[in-house]
Structure formats: C-alpha cells, structure tokens
C-alpha positions as CSV (number, residue, x, y, z in Angstrom):
1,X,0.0,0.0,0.0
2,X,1.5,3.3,-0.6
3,X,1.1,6.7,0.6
4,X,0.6,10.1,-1.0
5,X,0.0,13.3,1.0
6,X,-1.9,15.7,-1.7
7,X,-3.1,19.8,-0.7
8,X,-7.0,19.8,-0.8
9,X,-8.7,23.3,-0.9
10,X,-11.3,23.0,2.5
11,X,-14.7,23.4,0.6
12,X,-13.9,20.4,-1.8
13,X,-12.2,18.8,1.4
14,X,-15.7,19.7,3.3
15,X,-17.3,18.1,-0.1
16,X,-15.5,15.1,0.1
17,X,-16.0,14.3,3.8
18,X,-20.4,14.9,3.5
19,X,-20.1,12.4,0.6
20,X,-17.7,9.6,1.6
21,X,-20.1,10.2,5.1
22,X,-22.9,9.7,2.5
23,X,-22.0,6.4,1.2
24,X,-21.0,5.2,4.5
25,X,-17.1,5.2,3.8
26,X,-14.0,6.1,5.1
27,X,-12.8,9.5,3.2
28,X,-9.7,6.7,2.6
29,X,-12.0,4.7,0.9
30,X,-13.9,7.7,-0.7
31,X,-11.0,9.0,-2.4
32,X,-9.1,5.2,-3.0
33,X,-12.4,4.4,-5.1
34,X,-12.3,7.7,-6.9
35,X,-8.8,7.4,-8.1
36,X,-9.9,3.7,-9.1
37,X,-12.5,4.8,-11.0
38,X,-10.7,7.0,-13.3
39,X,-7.5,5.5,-13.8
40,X,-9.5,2.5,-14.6
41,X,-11.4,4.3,-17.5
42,X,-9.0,4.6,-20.3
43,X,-7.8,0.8,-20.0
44,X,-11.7,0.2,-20.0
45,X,-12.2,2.1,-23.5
46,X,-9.3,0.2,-25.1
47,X,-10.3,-3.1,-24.0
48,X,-13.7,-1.8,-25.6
49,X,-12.3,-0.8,-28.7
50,X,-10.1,-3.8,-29.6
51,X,-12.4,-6.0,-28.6
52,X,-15.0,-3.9,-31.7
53,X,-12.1,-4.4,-33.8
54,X,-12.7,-7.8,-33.9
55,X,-16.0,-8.3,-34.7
56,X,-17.7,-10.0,-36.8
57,X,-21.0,-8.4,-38.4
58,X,-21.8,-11.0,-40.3
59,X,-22.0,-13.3,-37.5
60,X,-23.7,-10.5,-35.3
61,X,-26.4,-10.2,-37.8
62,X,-27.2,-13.7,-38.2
63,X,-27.7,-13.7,-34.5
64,X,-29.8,-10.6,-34.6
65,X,-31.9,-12.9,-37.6
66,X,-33.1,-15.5,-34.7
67,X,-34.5,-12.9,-32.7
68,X,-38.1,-12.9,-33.3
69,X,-39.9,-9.3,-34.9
70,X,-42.1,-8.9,-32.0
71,X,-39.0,-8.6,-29.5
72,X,-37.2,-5.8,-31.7
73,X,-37.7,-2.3,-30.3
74,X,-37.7,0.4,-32.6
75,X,-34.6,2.3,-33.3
76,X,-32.1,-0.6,-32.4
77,X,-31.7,-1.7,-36.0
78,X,-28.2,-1.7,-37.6
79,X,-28.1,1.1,-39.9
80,X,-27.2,0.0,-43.4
C-alpha cells in the first residue's frame, strides 16, 4: 500500500467528507475508489475498442436474424 500526501482546498475537502459520510465510507476509501475509477477508465475504453475491432458483423447479424420481430424495439436496427 503506498502513501501520498496531496493539498485539498477546505470546501472540496468539506465536499468530500459529507459524501464519503454519504456512502457510508471512510474518506480513505472515498478518495481510493475515486482514483480507481478513473485511472481504470481509459484501459476500459481500449479493452472496448479492440475487442469492436474484432468483430464479426456477419456473425452479429445472423444472430440478430433469430431474434423474433415482435421482440425488436424500434430504433435498435443496424443502420445499413
């Protein structure tokens, strides 16, 4: 586990503590999960784009094909 001592103006300090006291965490926690979340977003978004690089349409539409009519809601068709 590593430490890092950061400079916090007090409002966004006073901010942090009401929500962390919010979500019933520790402000460790609070600002752990925060930093978690965003450096976890760009490895996210390339995981999401290579994995669209390999797709298949063909095979995506053919699935699409079994679906019945009925179950197909309006504006979710694959443009063409």
């Amino acid at each position: 586990m590593s430490e890092y001592i950061i400079d916090i103006p007090d409002e966004i300090m006073q901010q942090a503590k009401t929500l962390a006291q919010q979500k019933q965490m520790s402000l460790n926690q609070f600002f752990a999960s925060l930093i978690t979340e965003n450096s976890m977003q760009p490895v996210d978004n390339s995981l999401i784009q290579q994995r669209a690089k390999n797709a298949n349409i063909a095979m995506f539409q053919s699935v699409l094909k079994k679906i019945p009519v009925h179950q197909r809601i309006s504006g979710d068709e694959i443009p063409r």
